[in-house]
C-alpha positions as CSV (number, residue, x, y, z in Angstrom):
1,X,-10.7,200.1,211.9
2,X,-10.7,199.4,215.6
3,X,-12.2,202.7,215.8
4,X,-15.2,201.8,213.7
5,X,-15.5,198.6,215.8
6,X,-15.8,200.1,219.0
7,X,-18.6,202.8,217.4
8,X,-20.4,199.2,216.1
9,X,-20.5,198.3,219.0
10,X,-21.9,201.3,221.3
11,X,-24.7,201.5,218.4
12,X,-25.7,197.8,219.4
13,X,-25.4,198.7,223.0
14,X,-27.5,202.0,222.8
15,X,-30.2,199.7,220.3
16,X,-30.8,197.9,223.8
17,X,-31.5,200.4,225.7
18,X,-28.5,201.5,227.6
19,X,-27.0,204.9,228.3
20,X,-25.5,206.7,225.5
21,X,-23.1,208.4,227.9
22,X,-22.2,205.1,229.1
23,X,-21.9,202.9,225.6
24,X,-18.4,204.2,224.1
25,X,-16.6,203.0,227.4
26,X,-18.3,199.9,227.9
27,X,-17.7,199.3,224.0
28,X,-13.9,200.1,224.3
29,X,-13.5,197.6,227.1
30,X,-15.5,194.8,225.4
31,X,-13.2,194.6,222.8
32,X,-10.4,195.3,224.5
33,X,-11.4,192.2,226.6
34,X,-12.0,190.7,223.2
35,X,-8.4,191.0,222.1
36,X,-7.7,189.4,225.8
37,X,-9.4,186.5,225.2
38,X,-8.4,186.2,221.3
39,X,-5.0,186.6,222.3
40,X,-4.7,184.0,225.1
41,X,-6.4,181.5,222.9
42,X,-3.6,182.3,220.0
43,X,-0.8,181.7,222.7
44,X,-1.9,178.6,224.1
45,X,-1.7,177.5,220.3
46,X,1.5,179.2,219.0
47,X,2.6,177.8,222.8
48,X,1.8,175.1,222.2
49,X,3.0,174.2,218.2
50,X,6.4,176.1,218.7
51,X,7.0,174.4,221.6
52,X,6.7,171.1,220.8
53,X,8.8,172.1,217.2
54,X,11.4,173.7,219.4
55,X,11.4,170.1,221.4
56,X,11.6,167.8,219.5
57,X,14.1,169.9,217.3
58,X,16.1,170.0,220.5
59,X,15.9,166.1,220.9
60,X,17.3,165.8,217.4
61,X,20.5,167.8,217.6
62,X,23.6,166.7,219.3
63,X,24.4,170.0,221.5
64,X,23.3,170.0,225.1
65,X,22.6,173.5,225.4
66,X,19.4,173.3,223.6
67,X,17.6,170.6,225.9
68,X,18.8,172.5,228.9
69,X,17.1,175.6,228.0
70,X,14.0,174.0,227.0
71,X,14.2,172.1,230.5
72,X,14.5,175.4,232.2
73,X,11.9,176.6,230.6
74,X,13.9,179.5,228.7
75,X,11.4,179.6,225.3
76,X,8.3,179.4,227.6
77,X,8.8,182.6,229.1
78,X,9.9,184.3,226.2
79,X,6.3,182.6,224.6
80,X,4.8,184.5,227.2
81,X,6.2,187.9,225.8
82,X,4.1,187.8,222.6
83,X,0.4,187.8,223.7
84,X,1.6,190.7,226.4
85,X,3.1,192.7,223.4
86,X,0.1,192.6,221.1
87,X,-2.3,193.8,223.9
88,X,0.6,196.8,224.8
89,X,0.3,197.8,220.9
90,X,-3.3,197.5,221.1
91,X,-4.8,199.2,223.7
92,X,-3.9,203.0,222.9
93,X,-5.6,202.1,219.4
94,X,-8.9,200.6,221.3
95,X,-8.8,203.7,224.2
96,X,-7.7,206.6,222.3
97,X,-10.4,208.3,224.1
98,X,-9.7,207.1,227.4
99,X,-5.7,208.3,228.3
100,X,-5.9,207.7,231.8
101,X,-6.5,204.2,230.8
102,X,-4.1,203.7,228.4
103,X,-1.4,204.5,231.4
104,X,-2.8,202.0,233.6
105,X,-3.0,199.1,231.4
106,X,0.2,199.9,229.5
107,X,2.0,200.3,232.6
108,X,0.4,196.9,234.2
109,X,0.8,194.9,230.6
110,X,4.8,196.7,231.2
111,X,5.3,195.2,234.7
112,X,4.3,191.5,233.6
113,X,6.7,192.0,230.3
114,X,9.6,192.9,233.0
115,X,8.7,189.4,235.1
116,X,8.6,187.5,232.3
117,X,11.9,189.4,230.9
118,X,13.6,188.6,234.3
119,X,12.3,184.8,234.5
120,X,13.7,184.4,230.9
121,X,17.2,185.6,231.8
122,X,17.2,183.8,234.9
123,X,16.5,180.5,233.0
124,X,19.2,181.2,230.8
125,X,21.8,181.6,233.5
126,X,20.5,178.5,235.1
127,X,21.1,176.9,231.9
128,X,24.9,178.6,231.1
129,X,26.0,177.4,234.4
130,X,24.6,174.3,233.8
131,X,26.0,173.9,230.4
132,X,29.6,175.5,232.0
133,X,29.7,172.4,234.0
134,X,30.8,169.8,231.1
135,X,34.0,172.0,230.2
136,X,37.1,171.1,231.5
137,X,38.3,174.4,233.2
138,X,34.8,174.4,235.2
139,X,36.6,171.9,237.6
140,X,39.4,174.8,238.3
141,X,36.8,178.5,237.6
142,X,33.7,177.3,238.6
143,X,31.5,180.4,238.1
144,X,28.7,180.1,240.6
145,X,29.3,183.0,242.8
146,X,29.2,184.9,238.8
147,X,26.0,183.7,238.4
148,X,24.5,184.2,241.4
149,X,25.5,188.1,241.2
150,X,24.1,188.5,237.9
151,X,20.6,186.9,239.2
152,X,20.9,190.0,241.8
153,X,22.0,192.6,239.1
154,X,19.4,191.4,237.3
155,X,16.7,191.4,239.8
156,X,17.6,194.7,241.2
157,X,17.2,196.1,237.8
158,X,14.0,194.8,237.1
159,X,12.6,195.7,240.5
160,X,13.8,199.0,239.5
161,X,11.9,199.1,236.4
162,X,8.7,197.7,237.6
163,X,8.2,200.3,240.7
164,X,9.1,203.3,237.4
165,X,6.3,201.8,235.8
166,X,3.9,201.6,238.5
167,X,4.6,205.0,239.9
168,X,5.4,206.6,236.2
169,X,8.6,207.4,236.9
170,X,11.9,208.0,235.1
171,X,14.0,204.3,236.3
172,X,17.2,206.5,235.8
173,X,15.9,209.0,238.0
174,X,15.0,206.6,240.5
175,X,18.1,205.3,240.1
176,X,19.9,208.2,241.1
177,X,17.6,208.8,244.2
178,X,19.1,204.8,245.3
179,X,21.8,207.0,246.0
180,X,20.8,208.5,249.2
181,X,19.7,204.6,250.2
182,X,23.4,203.3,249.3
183,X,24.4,202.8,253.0
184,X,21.6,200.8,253.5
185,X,21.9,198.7,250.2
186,X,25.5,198.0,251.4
187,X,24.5,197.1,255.1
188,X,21.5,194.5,253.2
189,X,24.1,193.4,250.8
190,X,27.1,192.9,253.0
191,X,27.8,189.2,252.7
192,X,27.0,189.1,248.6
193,X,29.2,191.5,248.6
194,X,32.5,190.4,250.6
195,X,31.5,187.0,248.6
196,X,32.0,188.3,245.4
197,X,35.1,190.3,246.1
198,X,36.4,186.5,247.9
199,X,35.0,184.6,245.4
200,X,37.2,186.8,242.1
201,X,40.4,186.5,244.5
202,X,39.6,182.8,244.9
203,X,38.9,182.2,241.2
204,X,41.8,184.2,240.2
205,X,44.8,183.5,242.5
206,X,43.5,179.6,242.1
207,X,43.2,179.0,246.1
208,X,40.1,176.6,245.9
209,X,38.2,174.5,243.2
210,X,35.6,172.4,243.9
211,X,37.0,168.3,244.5
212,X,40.0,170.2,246.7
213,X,40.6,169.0,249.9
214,X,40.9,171.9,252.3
215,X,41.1,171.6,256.3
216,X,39.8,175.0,258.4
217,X,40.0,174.3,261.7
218,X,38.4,177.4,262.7
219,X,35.2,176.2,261.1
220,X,35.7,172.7,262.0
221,X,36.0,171.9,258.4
222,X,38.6,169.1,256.9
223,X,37.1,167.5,253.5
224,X,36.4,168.0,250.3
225,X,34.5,171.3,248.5
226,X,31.8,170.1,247.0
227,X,30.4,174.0,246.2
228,X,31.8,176.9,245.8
229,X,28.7,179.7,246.1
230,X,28.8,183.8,246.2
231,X,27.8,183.9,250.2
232,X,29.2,180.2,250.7
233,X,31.7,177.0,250.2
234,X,30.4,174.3,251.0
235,X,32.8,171.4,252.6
236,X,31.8,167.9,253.1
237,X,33.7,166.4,255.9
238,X,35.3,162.9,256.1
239,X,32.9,161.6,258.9
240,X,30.2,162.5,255.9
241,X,29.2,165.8,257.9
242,X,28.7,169.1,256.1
243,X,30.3,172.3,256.9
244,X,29.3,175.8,255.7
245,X,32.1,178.6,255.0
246,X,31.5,182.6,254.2
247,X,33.5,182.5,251.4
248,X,35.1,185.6,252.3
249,X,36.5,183.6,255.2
250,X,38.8,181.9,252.8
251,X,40.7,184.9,251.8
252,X,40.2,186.9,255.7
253,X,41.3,183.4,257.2
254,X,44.0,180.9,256.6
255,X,43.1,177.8,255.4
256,X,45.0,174.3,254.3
257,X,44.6,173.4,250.7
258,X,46.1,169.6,250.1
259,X,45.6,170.1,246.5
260,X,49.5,170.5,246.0
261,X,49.8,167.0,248.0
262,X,47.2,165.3,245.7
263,X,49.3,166.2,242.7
264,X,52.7,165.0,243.7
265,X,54.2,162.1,244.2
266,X,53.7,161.0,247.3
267,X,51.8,161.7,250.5
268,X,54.9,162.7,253.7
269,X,55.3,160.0,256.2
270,X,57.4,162.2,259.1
271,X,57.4,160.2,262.0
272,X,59.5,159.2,264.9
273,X,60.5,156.6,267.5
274,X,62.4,157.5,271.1
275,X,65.0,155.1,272.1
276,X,66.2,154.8,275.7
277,X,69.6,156.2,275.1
278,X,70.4,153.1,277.9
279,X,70.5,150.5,275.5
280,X,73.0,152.6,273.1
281,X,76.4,150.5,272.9
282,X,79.0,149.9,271.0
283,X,78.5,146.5,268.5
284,X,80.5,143.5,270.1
285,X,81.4,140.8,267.6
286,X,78.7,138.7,268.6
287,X,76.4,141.1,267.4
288,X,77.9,141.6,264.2
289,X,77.6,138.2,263.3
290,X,74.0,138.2,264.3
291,X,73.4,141.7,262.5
292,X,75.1,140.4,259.6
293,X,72.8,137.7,259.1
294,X,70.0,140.0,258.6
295,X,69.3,140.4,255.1
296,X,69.0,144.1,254.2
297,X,72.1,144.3,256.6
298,X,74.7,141.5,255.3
299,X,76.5,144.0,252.5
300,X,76.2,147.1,254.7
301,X,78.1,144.6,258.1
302,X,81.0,143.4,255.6
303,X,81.6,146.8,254.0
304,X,81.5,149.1,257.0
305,X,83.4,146.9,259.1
306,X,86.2,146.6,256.2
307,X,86.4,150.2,256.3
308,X,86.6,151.2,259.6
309,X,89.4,147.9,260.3
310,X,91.0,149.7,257.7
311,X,90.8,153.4,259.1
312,X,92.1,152.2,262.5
313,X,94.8,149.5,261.1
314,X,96.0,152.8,259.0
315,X,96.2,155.0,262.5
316,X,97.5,151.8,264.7
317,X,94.5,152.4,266.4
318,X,94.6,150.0,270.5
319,X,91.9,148.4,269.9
320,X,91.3,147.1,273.5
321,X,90.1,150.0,274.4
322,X,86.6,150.4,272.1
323,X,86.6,154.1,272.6
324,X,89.7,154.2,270.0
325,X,89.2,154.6,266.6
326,X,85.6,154.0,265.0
327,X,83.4,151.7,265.5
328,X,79.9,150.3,265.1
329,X,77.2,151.0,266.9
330,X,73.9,149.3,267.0
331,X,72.4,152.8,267.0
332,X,74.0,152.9,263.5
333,X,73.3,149.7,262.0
334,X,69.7,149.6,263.4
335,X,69.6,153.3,261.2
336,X,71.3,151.5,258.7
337,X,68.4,148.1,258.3
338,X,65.8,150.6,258.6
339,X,66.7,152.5,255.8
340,X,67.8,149.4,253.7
341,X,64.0,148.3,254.8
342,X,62.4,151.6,253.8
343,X,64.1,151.1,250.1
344,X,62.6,147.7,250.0
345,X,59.1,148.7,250.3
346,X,57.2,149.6,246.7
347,X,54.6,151.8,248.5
348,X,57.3,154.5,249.4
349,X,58.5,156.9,246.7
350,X,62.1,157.2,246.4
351,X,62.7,159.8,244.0
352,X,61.6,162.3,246.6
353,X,62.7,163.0,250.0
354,X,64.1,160.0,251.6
355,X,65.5,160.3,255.4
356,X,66.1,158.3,258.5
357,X,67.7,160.9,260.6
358,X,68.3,161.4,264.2
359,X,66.2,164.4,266.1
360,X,67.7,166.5,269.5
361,X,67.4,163.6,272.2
362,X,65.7,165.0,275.2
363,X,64.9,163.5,278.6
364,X,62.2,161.3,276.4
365,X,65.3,159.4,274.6
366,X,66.4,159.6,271.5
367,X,64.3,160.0,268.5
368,X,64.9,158.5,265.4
369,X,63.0,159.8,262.8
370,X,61.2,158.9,259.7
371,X,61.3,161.1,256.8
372,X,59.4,159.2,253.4
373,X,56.8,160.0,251.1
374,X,54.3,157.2,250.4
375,X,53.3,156.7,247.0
376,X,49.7,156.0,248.4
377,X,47.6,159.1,248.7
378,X,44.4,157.9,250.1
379,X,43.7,158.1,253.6
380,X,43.4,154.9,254.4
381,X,45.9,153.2,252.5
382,X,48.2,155.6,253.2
383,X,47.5,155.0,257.3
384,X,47.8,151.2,257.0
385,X,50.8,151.9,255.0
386,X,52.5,153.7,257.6
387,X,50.7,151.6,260.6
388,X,52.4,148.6,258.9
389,X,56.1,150.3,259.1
390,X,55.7,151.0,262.5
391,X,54.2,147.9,263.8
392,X,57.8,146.7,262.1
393,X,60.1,148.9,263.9
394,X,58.6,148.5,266.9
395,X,58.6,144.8,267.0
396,X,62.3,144.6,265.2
397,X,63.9,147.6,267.9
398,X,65.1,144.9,270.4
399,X,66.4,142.4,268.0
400,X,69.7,145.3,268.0
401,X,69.5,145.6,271.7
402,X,68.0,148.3,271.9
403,X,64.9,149.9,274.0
404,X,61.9,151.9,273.1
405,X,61.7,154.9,275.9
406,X,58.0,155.2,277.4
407,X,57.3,156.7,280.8
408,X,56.9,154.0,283.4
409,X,53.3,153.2,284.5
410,X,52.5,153.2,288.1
411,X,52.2,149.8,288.5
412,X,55.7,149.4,287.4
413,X,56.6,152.6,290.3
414,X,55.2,150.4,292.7
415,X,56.5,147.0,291.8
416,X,60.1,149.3,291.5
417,X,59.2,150.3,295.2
418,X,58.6,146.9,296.9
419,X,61.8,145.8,295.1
């Protein structure tokens, strides 16, 4: 039939006067360019009708993943396939005369089917990782680095394909003859690469998620991940900042993941206090009364003292001399209050470790230690938490006669020297 409409029309044509040598091409091309015309005028409308049926369709159903591919524009470029398909089928029918032509509009009518075949699967990964997002386990796998690969695999392919149809050549045949180029592809390709290969280890060992906290110092990165790509994790620093990491950094390079202190109890307060070893004596009487005034100290003063009265009384200890027998120090009892203190607070968590220990003394003093986990995880409520206990030590330190050790300034060397 298409046959007998391409002879109609060189007859009309050589009726006019033109070239009979010239009127079968001419013809062939005219409807060709026809079936063109006819054919982008019958997408625009089948564009136009199935979209709008496949929108509003997706505006009535509950799912998600509907609306996202119509927002990334999945259908659109598959619309595009069906005009491009028709005119493929078509034209060896209109230039059966004409091979040489066939080749070259087949093959360019080919290369725009492989675009809109790769534009179409790229929407659709746009819209699985998008769609990903709402399950629960994307917060632990996210699949990014996945995605991003398959865009590449996919591109790759489809570049392949294109230059086979341009060229007319086999694609597995040019395949193979990527071989010879494979050095170069990995050299290009590095940094996809060691991302991927990072990026599995990551995902499988379960080092990072995006919301961790991780601190790199050697990329001057402490914050939370806020994206996890295949060439890049991206960190957003507590001063708001933004730092970039090669993924494969993460698994080449150690890194700090507070993820484990998020999820337990408490957040570690380990700090210590030096006390002028000086100011260490044994308790006189006076000072027990006074110490057993204080309230987190008045059962600790009775009982101790009972039982070391009772220790010495059972040794007839001489108790003139104060370095016979036991006795209380205010070393001891100031250890004593400030673990009594410690138990008193809400904020600190006692069901895990729970210390107030002395450290080696050196010639800074000696340090007393605390060892407590805060039930308060946030940074700054766990620093005022812990700036609060130590503004309380420090202020409560002389009240057992003791002394805080700090290096003398130098106007205290020279007021020591006129003296």
């Amino acid at each position: 039939m298409l046959k007998s409409i391409v002879q109609e029309i060189a007859l009309w044509l050589r009726q006019q006067g033109m070239s009979e040598h010239l009127t079968d091409s001419i013809a062939a091309f005219l409807l060709f360019a026809g079936f063109i015309v006819l054919s982008i005028f019958t997408y625009f409308i089948a564009r136009k009708v199935l979209l709008t049926i496949i929108i509003r369709a997706s505006r009535k159903s509950d799912t998600k993943w509907d609306d996202v591919l119509v927002e990334k524009k999945f259908f659109g470029y598959l619309a595009n396939l069906i005009p491009a398909y028709i005119i493929y089928i078509i034209t060896p029918l209109i230039f059966e005369d004409y091979p040489k032509t066939i080749g070259f509009f087949q093959a360019t009518i080919s290369v725009g089917m492989v675009i809109f075949v790769i534009l179409a699967i790229n929407a659709f990964l746009n819209s699985a990782a998008i769609i990903y997002q709402d399950f629960s386990v994307a917060k632990s796998k996210p699949i990014k680095g996945y995605v991003q690969v398959a865009k590449i695999l996919v591109f790759l392919i489809g570049t392949i394909i294109v230059l086979a149809n341009l060229f007319g050549k086999n694609p597995l045949g040019l395949i193979g003859g990527l071989g010879a180029f494979s050095a170069v592809l990995m050299l290009v390709f590095k940094d996809p690469i060691l991302g991927f290969a990072g990026g599995i280890q990551l995902s499988v060992n379960k080092m990072l998620a995006p919301g961790d906290w991780i601190s790199m110092p050697k990329f001057d990165a402490d914050g939370t991940v806020i994206d996890i790509s295949l060439t890049t994790v991206k960190v957003q620093n507590w001063d708001n900042s933004i730092s970039m990491i090669p993924t494969y950094s993460l698994i080449s390079d150690s890194f700090r993941n507070w993820k484990g202190l998020e999820e337990s109890g408490g957040r570690r307060i380990k700090r210590s206090v030096n006390i002028d070893m000086k100011s260490i004596q044994f308790c006189t009487p006076q000072m027990l009364s006074k110490f057993g005034k204080i309230e987190y100290l008045t059962d600790y003063i009775i009982s101790k003292q009972k039982e070391l009265e009772e220790y010495n009384a059972s040794r007839n200890v001489d108790n003139s001399i104060l370095v016979n027998g036991r006795r209380q120090t205010n070393i001891g009892v100031f250890r004593a209050y400030l673990t009594e203190y410690l138990r008193s607070q809400p904020e600190i968590n006692k069901e895990m470790t729970f210390m107030v220990r002395q450290l080696q003394p050196s010639d800074k003093g000696l340090p007393i230690e605390v060892y407590v986990f805060s039930k308060q995880k946030e940074v700054e409520k766990y620093e005022a938490l812990q700036s609060d206990i130590f503004d309380h030590i420090l202020a409560v330190i002389p009240e057992f006669g003791l002394r805080i050790f700090q290096n003398r300034t130098g106007e205290e060397i020279l007021q020591a020297g006129n003296e």
